[in-house]
C-alpha positions in Angstrom: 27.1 10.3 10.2 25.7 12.5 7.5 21.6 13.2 8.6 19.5 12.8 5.0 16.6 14.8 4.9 13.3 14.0 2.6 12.2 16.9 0.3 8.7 18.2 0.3 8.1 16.8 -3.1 8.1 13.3 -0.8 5.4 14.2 1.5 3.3 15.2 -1.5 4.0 12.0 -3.3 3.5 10.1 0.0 0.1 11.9 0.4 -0.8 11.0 -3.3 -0.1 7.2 -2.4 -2.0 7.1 0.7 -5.3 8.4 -1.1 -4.7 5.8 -3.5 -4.1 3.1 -1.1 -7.2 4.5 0.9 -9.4 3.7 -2.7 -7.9 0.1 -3.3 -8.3 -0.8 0.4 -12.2 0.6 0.1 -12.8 -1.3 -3.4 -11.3 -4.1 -1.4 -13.8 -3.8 2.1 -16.5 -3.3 -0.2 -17.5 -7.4 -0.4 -17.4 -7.7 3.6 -19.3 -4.2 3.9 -22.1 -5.9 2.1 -21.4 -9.1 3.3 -24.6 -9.9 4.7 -26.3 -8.0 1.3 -24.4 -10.1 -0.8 -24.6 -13.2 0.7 -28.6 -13.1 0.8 -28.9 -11.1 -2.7 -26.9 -13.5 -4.9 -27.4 -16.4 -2.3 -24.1 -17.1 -0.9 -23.2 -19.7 1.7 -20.7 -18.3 4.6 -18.0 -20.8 3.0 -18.8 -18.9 -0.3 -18.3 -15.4 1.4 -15.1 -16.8 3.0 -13.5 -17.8 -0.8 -14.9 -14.5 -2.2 -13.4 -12.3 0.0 -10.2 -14.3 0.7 -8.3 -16.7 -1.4 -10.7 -15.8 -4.7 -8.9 -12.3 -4.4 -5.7 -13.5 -2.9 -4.6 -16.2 -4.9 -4.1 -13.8 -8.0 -3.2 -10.8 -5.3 -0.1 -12.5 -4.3 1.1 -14.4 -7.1 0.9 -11.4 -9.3 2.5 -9.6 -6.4 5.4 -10.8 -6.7 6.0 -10.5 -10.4 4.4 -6.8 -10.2 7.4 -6.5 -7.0 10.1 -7.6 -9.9 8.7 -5.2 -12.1 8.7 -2.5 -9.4 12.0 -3.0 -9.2 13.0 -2.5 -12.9 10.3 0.3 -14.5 8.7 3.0 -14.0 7.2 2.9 -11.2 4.2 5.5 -11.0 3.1 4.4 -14.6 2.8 0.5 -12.8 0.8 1.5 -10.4 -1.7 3.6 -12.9 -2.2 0.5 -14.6 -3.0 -1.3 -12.1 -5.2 1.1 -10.8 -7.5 1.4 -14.2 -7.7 -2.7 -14.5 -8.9 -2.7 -10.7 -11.6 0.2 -10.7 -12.7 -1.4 -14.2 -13.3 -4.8 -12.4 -15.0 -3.1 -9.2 -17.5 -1.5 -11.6 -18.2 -4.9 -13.5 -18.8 -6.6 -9.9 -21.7 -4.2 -9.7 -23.6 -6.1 -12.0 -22.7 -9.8 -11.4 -25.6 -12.2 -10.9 -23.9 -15.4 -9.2 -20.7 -16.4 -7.4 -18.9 -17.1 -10.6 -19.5 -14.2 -12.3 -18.3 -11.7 -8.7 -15.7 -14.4 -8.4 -14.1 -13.9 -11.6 -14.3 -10.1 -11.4 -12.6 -10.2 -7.8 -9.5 -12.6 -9.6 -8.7 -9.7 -12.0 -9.2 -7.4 -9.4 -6.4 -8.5 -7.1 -4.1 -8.6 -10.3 -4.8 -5.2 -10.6 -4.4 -4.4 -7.3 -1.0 -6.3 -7.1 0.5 -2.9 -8.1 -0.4 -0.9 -5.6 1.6 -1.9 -2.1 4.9 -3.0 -3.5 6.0 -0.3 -5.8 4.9 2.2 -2.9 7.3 0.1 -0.8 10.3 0.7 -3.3 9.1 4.7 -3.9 8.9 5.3 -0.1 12.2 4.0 0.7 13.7 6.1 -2.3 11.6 9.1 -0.8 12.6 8.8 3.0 15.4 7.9 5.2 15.4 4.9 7.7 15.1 7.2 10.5 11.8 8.1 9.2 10.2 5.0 7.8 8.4 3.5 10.0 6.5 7.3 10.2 6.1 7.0 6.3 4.8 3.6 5.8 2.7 3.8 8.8 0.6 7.4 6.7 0.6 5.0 3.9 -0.9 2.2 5.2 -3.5 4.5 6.9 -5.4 3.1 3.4 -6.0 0.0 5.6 -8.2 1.4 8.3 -9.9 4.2 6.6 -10.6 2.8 3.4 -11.9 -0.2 5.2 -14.0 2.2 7.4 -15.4 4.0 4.6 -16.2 1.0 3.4 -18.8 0.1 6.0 -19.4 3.5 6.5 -20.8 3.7 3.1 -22.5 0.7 3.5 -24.5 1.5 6.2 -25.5 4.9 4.6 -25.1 5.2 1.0 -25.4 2.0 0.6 -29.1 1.8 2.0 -30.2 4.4 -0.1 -28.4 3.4 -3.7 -27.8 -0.3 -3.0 -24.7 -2.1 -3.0 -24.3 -2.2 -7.1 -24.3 1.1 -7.5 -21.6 1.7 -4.8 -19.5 -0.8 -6.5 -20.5 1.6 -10.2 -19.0 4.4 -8.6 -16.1 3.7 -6.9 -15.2 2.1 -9.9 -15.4 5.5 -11.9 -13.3 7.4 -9.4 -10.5 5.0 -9.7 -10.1 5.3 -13.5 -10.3 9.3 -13.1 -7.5 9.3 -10.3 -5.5 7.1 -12.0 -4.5 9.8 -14.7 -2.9 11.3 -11.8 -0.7 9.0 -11.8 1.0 9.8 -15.0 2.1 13.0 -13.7 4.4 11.9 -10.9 8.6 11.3 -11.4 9.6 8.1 -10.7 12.4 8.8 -7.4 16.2 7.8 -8.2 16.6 4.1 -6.1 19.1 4.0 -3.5 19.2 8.2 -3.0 18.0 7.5 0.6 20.7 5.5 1.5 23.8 6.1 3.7 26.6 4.1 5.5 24.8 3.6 8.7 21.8 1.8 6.8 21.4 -1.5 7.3 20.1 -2.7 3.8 23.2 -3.0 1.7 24.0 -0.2 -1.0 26.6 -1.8 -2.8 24.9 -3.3 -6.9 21.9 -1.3 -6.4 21.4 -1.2 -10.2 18.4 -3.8 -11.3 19.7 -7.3 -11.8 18.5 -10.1 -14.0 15.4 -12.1 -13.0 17.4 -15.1 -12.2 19.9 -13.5 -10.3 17.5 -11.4 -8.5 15.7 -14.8 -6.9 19.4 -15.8 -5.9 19.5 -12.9 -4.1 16.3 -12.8 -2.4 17.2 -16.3 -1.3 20.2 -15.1 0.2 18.5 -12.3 1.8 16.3 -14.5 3.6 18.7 -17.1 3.9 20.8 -14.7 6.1 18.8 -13.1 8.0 16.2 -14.7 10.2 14.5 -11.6 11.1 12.5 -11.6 8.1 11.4 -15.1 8.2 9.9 -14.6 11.8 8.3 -11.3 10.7 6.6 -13.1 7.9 5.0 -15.9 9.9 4.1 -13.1 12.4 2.2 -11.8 10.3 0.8 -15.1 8.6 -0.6 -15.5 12.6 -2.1 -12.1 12.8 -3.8 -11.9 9.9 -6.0 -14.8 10.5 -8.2 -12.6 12.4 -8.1 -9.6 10.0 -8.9 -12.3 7.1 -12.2 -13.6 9.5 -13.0 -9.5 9.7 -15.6 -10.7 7.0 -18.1 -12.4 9.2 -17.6 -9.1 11.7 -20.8 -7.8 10.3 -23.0 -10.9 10.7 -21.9 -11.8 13.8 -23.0 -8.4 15.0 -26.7 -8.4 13.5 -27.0 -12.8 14.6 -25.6 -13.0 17.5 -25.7 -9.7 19.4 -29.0 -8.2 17.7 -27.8 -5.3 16.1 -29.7 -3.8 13.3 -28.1 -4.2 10.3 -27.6 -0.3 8.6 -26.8 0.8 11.9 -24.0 -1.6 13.0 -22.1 -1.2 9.6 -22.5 2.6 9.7 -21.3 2.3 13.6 -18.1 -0.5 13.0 -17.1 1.9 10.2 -17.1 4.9 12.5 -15.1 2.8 14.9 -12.4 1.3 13.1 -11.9 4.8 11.1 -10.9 5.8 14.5 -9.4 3.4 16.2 -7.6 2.2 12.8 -6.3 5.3 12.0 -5.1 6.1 15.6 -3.4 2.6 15.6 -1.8 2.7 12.5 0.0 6.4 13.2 0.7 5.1 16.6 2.6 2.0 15.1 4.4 3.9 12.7 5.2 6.8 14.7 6.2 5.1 18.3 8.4 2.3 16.6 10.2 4.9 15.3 10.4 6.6 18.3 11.3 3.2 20.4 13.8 1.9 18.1 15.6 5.2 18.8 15.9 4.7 22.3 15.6 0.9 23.0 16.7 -2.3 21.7 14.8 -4.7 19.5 13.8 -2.1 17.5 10.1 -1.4 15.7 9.2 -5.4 15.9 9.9 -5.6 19.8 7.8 -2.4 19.9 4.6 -4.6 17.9 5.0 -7.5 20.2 5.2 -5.0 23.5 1.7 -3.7 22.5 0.1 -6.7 21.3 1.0 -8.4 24.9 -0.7 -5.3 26.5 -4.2 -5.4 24.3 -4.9 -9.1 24.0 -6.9 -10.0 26.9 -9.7 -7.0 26.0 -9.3 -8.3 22.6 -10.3 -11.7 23.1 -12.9 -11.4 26.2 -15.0 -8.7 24.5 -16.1 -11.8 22.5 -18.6 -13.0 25.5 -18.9 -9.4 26.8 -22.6 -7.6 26.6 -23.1 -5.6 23.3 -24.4 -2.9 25.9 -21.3 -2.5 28.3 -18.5 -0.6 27.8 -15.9 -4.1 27.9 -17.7 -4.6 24.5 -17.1 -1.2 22.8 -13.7 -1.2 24.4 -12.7 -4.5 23.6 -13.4 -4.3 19.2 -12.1 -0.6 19.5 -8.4 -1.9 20.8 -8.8 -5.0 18.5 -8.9 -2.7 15.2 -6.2 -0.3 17.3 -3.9 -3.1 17.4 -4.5 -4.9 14.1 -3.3 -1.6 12.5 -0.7 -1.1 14.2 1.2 -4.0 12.6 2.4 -2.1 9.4 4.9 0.3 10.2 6.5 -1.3 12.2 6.6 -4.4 10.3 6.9 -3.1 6.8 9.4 -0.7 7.7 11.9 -3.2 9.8 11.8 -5.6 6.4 12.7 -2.2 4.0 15.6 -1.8 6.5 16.8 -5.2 6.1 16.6 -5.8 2.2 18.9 -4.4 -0.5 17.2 -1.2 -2.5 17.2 -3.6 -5.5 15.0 -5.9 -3.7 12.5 -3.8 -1.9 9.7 -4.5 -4.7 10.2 -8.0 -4.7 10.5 -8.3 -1.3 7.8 -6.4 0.2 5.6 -8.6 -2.4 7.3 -11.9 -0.7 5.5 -10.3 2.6 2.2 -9.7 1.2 2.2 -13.5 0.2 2.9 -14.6 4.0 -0.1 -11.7 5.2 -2.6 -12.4 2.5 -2.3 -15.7 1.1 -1.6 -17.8 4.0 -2.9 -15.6 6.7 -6.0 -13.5 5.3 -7.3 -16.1 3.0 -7.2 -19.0 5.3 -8.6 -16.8 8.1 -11.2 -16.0 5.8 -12.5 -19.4 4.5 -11.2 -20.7 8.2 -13.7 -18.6 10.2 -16.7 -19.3 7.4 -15.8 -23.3 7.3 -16.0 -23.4 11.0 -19.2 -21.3 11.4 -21.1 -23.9 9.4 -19.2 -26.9 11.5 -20.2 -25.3 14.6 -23.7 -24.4 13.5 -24.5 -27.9 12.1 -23.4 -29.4 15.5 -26.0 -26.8 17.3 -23.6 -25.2 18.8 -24.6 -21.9 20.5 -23.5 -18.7 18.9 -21.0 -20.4 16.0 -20.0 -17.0 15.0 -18.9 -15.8 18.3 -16.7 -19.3 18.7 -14.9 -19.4 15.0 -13.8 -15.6 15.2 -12.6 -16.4 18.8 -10.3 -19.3 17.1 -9.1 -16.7 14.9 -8.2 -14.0 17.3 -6.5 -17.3 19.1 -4.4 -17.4 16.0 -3.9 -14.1 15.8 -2.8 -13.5 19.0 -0.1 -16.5 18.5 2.1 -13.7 16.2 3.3 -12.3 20.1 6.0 -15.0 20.4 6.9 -14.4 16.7 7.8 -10.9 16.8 9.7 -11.4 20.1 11.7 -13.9 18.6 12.4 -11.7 15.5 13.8 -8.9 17.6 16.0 -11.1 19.1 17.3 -12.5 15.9 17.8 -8.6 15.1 19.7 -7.2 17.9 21.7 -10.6 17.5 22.3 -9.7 13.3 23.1 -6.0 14.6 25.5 -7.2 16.9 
């Protein structure tokens, strides 16, 4: 079996992407950084905060997604991604001066069409960058943009933010996105397919682009015939429930366990930047690693360690903000949250056709963000205001505990899927 190598060129390209997905994950976090700001500063009800920073974004996130995915898989793929990049950071600025929930609304819409770019046409460049052996490794760097940009993101919230204000942060970032992108128009778009050998799974045979309507046959097939795929996505429909109610993190914090505001956002920053990032490389690295040695490859791995966190990640919920069960409990939570996309974004590059990978890895970000971060969004904010108008003690605490219920329902998912995988390997 010949061994095929990545060239340094790809780690630098790979670095390149990860700083980018660190900015559109940060432009992103910015609206639940501030939540609390916002929501009193432009008068915001929870439900309002829940459509802002879920399906408001999503809805054009996801269906753009997968037409930017199709495009991925026919252009060039750097100069996609640039433009995306200068509509978003354009957009991020102009929230910075909004004055009502229409006016941030509509700025976050063309935002996620922007940011539609970003994740599947770094799919498709990493798979042309890396082998299989090493993908779960790759994607799992790249979507280190999930846990630090989030981090910074309440990092700079609780510091920078205090002493500019949340407009100004949103000015900024805004400004550094549009520099960076030029960037962009430097890099060679990687040959598709050059990664690929007999051993692959994803099928090498076509690999030139296809027409539109023949490329949706395909994908149907693709999905039609392998199961895998279709258990992987409502996986992570489930898990990102609770990522989606992530918005309310902050005012639960500061109304229900009496943390000062500038504090608790500087401190859940410093946390998840941690305990992200150390999730996220673990995921990556370790599925790799297991899928080497055991069967039911990088998903089985997900489901292993989800089983093994979930009880610290549900009872810190009624644990003392003081005690350590507390601290250890939302620690592990953001540890195992990022540890979902290696091994999961990796497993469906495997199993799709190179011709595909845009397209497909856009089909995914439908199931995570669309069904699963959106309605975990507006779920936990609909519910807050049910539970609170039925004087329900602590209605923050109880609707993110229904969505870490949710989330924790992906476990028999991702078994399942690696079943249906050593079974399609077979």
């Amino acid at each position: 079996m010949q061994v095929i190598k990545s060239s340094p060129r790809a780690k630098g390209v790979l670095m390149f992407l990860m700083l980018l997905n660190i900015l559109s994950m940060l432009d992103r976090s910015l609206i639940a950084a501030f939540s609390q700001t916002i929501m009193d500063d432009l008068n915001l009800s929870p439900s309002q905060l829940g459509l802002l920073n879920g399906w408001v974004f999503t809805v054009c996130y996801v269906v753009m997604g997968l037409f930017m995915g199709a495009l991925a898989d026919r252009f060039h793929r750097p100069r996609l991604i640039a433009a995306g990049l200068i509509l978003w950071s354009a957009l991020t600025a102009v929230s910075g001066i909004a004055k009502n929930f229409t006016q941030i609304a509509l700025a976050r819409l063309f935002i996620g069409i922007g940011e539609s770019t970003m994740t599947p046409t770094s799919m498709s460049m990493l798979a042309d960058l890396f082998p299989a052996q090493k993908r779960g490794t790759a994607v799992g760097l790249y979507y280190l943009g999930v846990p630090v940009g989030t981090s910074l993101a309440f990092i700079l919230a609780g510091s920078l933010g205090v002493e500019i204000g949340w407009r100004n942060c949103f000015l900024l970032l805004g400004g550094l996105g549009i520099v960076l992108a030029l960037g962009l128009l430097l890099l060679r778009d990687p040959r598709r397919g050059v990664m690929e050998s007999e051993s692959t799974t994803a099928s090498t045979e076509s690999e030139s682009a296809v027409g539109w309507r023949e490329g949706l046959s395909d994908l149907k097939q693709v999905l039609k015939g392998s199961p895998v795929l279709i258990w992987i996505m409502l996986g992570a429909v489930m898990l990102h429930i609770p990522i989606g109610a992530g918005a309310f993190a902050i005012p639960w914090l500061i109304a229900e366990r009496g943390f000062e505001q500038g504090y608790i956002t500087a401190l859940f920053g410093t946390i998840f930047l941690l305990f992200g990032t150390l999730g996220t490389l673990f995921g990556g690295a370790m599925s790799d690693w297991y899928q080497r040695r055991y069967r039911g490859g990088r998903i089985r791995f997900l489901a292993l360690l989800m089983i093994a966190v979930t009880p610290l990640t549900l009872g810190y919920r009624f644990a003392s903000p003081d005690s350590l069960i507390f601290f250890l409990g939302m620690s592990f939570a953001l540890f195992s949250l990022s540890s979902f996309y290696g091994p999961a974004f990796s497993t469906v590059q495997d199993l799709t056709p190179a011709r595909l990978r845009g397209v497909m890895t856009a089909v995914l970000l439908v199931a995570c963000n669309l069904l699963g971060f959106s309605l975990g969004s507006f779920m936990t904010g609909v519910a807050q205001e049910l539970f609170q108008a039925a004087a329900v003690v602590n209605p923050y605490t109880w609707s993110l505990l229904l969505a870490d219920i949710c989330g924790a329902m992906s476990i028999p998912c991702f078994l399942y899927a690696s079943v249906c995988l050593e079974r399609q390997r077979d």
